[in-house]
C-alpha positions as CSV (number, residue, x, y, z in Angstrom):
1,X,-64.4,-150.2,-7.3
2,X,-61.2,-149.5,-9.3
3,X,-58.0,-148.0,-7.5
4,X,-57.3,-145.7,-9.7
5,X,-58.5,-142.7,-12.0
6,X,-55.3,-141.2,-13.4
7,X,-51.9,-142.9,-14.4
8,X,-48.8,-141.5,-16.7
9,X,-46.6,-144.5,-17.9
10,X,-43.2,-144.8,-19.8
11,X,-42.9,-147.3,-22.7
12,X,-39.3,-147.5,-23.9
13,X,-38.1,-148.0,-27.7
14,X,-36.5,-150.7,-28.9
15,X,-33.8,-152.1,-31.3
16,X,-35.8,-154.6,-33.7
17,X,-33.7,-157.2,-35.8
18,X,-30.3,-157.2,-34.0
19,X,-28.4,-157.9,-36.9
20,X,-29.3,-161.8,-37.6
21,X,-32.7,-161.8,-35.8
22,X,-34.4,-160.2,-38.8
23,X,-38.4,-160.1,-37.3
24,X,-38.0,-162.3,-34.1
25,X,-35.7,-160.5,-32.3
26,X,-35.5,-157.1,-30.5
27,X,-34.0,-155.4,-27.2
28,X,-35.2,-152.4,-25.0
29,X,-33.1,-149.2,-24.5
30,X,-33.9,-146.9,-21.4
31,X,-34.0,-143.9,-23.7
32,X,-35.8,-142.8,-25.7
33,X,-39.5,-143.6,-25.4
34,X,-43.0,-142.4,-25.2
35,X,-45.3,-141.2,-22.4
36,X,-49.1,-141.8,-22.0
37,X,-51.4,-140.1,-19.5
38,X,-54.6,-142.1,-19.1
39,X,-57.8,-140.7,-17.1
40,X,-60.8,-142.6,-16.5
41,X,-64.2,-141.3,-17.8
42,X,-67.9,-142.2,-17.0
43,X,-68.4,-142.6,-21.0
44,X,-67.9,-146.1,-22.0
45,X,-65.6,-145.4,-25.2
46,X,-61.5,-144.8,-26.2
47,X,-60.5,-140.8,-27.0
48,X,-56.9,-139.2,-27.7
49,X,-57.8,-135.7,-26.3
50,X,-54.1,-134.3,-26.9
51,X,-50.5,-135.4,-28.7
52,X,-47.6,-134.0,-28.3
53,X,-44.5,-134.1,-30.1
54,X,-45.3,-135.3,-32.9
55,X,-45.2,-132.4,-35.1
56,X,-49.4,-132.7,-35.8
57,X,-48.2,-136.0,-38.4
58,X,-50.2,-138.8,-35.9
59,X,-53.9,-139.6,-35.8
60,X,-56.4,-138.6,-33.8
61,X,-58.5,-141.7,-35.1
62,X,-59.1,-144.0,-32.4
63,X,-59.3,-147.1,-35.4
64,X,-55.4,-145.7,-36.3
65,X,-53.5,-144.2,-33.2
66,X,-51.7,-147.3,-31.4
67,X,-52.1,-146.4,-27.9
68,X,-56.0,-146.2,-28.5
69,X,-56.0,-149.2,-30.6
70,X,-54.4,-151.5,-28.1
71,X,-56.6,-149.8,-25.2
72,X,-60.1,-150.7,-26.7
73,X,-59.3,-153.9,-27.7
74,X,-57.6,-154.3,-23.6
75,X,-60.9,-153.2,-22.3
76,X,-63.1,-154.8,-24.7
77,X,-61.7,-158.0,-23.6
78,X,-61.8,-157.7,-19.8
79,X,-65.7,-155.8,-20.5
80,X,-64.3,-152.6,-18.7
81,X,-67.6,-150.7,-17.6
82,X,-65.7,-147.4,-18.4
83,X,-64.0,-145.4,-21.2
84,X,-60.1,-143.9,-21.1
85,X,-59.0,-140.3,-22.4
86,X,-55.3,-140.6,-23.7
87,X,-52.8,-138.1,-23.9
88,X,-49.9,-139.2,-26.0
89,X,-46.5,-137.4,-25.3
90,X,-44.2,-138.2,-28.2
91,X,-40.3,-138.3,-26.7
92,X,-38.6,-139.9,-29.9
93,X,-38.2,-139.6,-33.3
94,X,-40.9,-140.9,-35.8
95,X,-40.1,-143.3,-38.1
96,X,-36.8,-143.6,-36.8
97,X,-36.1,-147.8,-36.4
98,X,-36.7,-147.3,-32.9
99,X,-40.2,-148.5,-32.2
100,X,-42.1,-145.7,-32.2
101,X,-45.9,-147.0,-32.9
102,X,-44.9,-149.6,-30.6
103,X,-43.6,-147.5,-27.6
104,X,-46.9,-145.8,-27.5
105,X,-49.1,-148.5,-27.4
106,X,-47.0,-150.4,-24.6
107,X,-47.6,-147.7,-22.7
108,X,-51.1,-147.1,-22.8
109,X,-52.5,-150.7,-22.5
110,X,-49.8,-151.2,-19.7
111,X,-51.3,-148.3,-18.0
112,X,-55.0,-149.4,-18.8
113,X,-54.1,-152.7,-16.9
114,X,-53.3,-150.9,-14.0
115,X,-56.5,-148.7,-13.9
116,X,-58.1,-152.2,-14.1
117,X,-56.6,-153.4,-11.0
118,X,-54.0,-155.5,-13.2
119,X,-56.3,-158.1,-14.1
120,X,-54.1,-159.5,-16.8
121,X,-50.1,-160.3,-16.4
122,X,-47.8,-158.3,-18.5
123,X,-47.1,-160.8,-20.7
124,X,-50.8,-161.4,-21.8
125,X,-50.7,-157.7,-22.7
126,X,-49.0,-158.4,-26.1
127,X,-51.7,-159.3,-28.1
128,X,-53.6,-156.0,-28.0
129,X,-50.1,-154.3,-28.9
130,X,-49.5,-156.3,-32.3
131,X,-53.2,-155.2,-32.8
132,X,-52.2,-152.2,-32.9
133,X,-49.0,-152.4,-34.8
134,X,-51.1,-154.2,-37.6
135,X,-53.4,-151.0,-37.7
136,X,-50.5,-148.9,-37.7
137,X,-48.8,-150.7,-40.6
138,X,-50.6,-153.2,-41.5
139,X,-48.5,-156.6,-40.0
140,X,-48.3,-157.5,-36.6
141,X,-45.2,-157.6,-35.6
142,X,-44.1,-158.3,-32.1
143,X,-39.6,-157.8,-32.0
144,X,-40.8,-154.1,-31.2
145,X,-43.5,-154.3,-28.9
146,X,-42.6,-157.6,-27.0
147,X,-39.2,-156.3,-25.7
148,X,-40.9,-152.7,-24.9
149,X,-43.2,-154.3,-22.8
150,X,-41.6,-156.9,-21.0
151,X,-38.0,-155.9,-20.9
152,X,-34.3,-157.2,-22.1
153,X,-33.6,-159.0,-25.1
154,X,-36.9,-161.1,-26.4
155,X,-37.2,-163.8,-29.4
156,X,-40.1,-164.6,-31.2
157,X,-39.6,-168.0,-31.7
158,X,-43.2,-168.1,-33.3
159,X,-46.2,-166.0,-34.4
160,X,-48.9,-168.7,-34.8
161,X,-49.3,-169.6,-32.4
162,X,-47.7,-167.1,-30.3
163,X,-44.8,-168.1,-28.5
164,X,-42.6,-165.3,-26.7
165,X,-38.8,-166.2,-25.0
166,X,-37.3,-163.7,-22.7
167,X,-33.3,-164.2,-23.1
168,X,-31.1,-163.2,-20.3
169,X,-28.7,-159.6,-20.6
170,X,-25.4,-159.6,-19.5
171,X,-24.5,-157.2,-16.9
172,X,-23.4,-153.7,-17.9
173,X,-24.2,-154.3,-21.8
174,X,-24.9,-151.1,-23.2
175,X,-26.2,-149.6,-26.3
176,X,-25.8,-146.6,-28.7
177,X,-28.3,-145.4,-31.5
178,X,-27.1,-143.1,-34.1
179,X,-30.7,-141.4,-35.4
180,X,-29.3,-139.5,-38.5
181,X,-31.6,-136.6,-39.8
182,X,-32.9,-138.4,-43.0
183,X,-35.9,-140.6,-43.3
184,X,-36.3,-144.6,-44.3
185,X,-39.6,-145.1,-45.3
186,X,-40.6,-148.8,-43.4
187,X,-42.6,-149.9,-46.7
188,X,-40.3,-149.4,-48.9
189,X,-37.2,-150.6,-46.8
190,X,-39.6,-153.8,-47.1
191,X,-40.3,-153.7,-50.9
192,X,-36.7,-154.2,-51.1
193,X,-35.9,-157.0,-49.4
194,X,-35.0,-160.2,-51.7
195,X,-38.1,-162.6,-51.6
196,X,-35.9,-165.7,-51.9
197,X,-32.3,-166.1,-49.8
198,X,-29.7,-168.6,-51.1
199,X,-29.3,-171.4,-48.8
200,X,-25.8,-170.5,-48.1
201,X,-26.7,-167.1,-46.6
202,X,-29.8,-168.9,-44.9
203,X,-27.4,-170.7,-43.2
204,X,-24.7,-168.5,-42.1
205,X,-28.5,-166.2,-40.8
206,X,-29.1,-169.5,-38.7
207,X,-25.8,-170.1,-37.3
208,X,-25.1,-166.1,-36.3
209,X,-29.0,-166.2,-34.6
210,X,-28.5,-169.3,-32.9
211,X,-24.9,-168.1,-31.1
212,X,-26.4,-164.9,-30.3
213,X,-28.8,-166.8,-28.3
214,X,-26.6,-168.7,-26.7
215,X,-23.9,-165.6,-26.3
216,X,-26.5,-163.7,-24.3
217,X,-26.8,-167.3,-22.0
218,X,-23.3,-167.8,-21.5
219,X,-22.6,-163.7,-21.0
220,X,-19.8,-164.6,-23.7
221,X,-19.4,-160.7,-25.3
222,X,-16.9,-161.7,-27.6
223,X,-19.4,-164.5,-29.3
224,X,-22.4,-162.0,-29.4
225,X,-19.8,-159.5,-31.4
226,X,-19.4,-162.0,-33.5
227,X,-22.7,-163.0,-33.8
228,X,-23.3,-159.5,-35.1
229,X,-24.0,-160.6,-38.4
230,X,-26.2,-160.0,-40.7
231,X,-26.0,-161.6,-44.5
232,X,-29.8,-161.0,-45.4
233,X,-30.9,-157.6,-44.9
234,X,-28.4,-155.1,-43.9
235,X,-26.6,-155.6,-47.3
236,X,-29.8,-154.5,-48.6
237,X,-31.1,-151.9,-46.4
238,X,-28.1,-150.1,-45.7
239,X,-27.6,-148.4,-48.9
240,X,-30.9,-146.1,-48.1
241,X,-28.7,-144.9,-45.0
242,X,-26.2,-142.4,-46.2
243,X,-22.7,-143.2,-44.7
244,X,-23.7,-146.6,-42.7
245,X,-20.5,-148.2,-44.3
246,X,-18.0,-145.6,-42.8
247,X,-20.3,-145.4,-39.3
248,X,-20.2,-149.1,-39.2
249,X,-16.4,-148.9,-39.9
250,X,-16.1,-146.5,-36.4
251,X,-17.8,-148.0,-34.0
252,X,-16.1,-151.4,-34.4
253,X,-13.0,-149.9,-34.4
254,X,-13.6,-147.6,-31.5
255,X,-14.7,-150.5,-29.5
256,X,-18.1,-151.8,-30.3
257,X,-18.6,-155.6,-29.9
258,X,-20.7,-155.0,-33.1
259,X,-23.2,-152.5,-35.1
260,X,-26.0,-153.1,-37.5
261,X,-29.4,-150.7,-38.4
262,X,-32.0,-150.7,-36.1
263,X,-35.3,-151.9,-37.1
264,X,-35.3,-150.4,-40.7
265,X,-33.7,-147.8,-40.2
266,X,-32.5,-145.1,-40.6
267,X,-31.2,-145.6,-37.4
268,X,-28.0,-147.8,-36.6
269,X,-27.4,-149.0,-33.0
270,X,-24.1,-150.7,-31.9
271,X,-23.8,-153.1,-28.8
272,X,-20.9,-152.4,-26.1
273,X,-19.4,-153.9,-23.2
274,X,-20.1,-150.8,-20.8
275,X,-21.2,-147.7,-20.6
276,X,-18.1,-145.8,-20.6
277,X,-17.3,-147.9,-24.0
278,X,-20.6,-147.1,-25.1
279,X,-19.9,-143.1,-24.8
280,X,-16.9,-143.2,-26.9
281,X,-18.7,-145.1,-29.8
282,X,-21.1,-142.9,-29.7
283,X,-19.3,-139.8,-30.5
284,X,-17.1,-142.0,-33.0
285,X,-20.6,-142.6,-34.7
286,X,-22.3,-139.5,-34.2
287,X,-19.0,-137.7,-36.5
288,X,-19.1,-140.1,-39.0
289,X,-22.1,-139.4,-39.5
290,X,-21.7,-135.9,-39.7
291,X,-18.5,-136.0,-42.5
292,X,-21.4,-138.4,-44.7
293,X,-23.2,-134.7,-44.5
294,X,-26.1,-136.2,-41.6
295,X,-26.6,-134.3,-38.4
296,X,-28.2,-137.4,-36.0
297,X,-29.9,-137.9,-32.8
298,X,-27.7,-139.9,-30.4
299,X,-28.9,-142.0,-27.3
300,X,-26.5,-144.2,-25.2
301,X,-28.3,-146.3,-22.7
302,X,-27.8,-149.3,-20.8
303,X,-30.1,-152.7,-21.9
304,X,-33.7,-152.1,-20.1
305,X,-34.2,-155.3,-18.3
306,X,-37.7,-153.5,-17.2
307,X,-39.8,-152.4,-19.9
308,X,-42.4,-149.8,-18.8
309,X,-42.2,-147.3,-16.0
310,X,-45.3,-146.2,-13.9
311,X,-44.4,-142.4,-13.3
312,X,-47.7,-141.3,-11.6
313,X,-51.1,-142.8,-10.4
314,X,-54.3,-140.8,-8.7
């Protein structure tokens, strides 16, 4: 017999890209996030019985709602002789940059697990998770989910087959995210990307990727902040983010080892040394955005080296 009948989990969101990782890198923040409640049920099928947060924009559809997508295809696969109600509680901005669709379904097969007396390690939890993020948008990507659900900084080094790299964090490396008040729709912040780099810029993406890497190995700050580059996409993406020039401009000069957008946007996250350095780019940040005219969500967190949180089990 199962342990459990109820558990409430904590997925966190996540910084995709990190500048010069553009879709094989991402880190985890301790805020924001997303919260699922899961309760066992005698009925052998998946249900989202309650969201909230979410302004009534996400689906009740259990073929469309990540946290259900990533549960059914967890308990298909271990042939779970019960069914799962889900109540989503939405804590963070949607369609932010931040990980949104991917915070919720961390959260809810990482909580299924448990109910199932853990039979799979957290790591073999990522499949069901890019399910879901391909039902959610239609690609399975994994530099959102991966780092949600097993903590830290994470590289996808490669997709088929799958092959996941935890990187180490250096101690006390903190992070701000600027959310500003407008939206970057993920589709289109796609369409726009150049199909074809030039080799020069391909190279300069290479080298800024492969000393970030090794930064984070050798807890050398001042190589990460200069590995803070990004020649590809931010050129490109950052003119559907009103004022990311001058917010950019702040941060780095109030301290930040280096800034770029978050996922795509429209949210911009700068690394820092500390927390205490952290707070003051923050506020540098959060009034530049306001003289570009943008009122913005700000978070300040330290790295998550831990990924989800179990808040409650009955």
């Amino acid at each position: 017999m199962y342990h459990y009948s109820y558990i409430k989990v904590f997925a966190p969101a996540t910084v995709a890209n990190v500048a010069s990782g553009f879709d094989v890198l991402g880190f985890a923040l301790e805020k924001p996030g997303d919260t699922v409640e899961l309760t066992v049920k005698q009925e052998k099928r998946v249900r989202i019985v309650k969201i909230t947060g979410d302004k009534g924009v996400l689906p009740f559809d259990t073929k469309k709602n990540t946290a259900a997508v990533a549960v059914e295809a967890f308990l298909k696969s271990i042939n779970y002789p019960f069914g799962i109600d889900i109540v989503l509680h939405k804590q963070m901005p949607l369609s932010s940059g931040l990980g949104s669709s991917a915070a919720s379904s961390v959260a809810a097969v990482f909580g299924a697990n448990i109910l199932a007396d853990d039979p799979l390690k957290k790591n073999e939890l990522l499949d069901f998770t890019m399910q879901a993020e391909k039902a959610a948008c239609g690609a399975a990507h994994g530099d959102n989910t991966a780092p949600s659900l097993l903590g830290g900084f994470v590289l996808i080094r490669s997709y088929k087959p799958l092959d996941v790299i935890k990187l180490p964090v250096p101690e006390g490396l903190s992070c701000v995210v600027a959310h500003p008040h407008t939206e970057v729709n993920t589709g289109d912040a796609r369409k726009i990307l150049k199909k074809e780099v030039s080799l020069s810029k391909a190279i300069s993406q290479w080298g800024n990727l492969a000393a970030l890497v090794a930064a984070l190995y050798e807890n050398d700050l001042s190589l990460l902040g200069r590995s803070l580059m990004d020649v590809i996409v931010e050129p490109v993406r950052s003119l559907l983010i009103p004022g990311f020039n001058r917010v950019k401009a702040a941060a780095l000069e109030t301290g930040a080892l280096g800034c770029s957008i978050s996922g795509s946007g429209p949210s911009v996250f700068a690394l820092c040394a500390n927390m205490n350095s952290a707070q003051k780019v923050g506020s540098a940040m959060e009034e530049s955005f306001k003289e570009a005219g943008l009122e913005c969500d700000l978070y300040v967190s330290m790295v998550n080296k831990k990924g989800p949180l179990l808040l409650e089990k009955k």
